[in-house]
N, C-alpha and C positions, 0 to 999 in steps of 0.2 A: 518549523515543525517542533513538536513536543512528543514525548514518551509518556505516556500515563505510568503512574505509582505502583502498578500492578506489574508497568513492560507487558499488558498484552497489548495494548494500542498506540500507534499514532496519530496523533492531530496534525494535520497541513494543508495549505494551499493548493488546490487544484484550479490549475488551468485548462480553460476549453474555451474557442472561439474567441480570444481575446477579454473575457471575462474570468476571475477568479473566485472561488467557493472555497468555503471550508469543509474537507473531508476527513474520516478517520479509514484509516488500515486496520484492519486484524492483523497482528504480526506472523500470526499462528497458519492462518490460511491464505494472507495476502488480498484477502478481500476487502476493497475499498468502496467506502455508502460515503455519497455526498448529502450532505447535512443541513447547508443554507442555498439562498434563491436569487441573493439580488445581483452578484455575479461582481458584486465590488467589495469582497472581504478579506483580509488579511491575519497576519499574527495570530495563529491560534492559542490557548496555554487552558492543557486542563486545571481544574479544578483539585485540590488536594484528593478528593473521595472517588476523585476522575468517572463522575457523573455529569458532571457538565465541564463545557469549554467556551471560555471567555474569549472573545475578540474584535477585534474590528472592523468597522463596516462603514463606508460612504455613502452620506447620505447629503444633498443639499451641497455639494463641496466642501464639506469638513467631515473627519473621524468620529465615530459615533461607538459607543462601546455598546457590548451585545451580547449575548449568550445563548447558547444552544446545549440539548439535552446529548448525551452521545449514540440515543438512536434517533435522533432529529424528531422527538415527538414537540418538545417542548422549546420554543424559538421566545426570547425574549430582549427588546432594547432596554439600557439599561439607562434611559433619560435622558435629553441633552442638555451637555453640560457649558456649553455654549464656547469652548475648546476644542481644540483638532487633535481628536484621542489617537495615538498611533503605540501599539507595541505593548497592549495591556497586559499583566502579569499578577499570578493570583499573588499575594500575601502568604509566608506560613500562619498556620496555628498555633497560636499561642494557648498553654493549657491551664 
């Protein structure tokens, strides 16, 4: 799980059915939106601006790195790298 920069959200792992998704909590109201589909994602780690969350996805039998918007509008892979990505984490900003 991760805290967003602001502490109003969590990013984490939802299980359901033996499938796992990435969801966020509003910490404020306790409401939880699941955010991805394929049911094999992992590690989530907001983004600095905590507009997006970086994480991991299974695809093919190896880690695939990926991103999603934090109202799940915007779902992006982020190329394969032909590695087994597990535990992706953003960078600070350097100014």
């Amino acid at each position: 799980a991760d805290i967003s920069a602001d502490g109003k959200m969590m990013a984490m792992v939802h299980g359901q059915g033996g499938k796992f998704y990435i969801a966020v909590q509003d910490l404020q109201t306790g409401t939880v939106q699941v955010l991805t589909e394929t049911g094999r994602d992992e590690s989530p780690s907001f983004a600095p601006n905590s507009r997006m969350i970086l994480y991991a996805t299974e695809q093919k039998g190896k880690g695939e790195l990926a991103a999603v918007s934090v109202d799940g509008r915007i779902h992006q892979r982020l190329g394969e790298s032909g590695v087994d990505v597990r535990e992706p984490a953003w960078s600070p900003i350097r100014k």
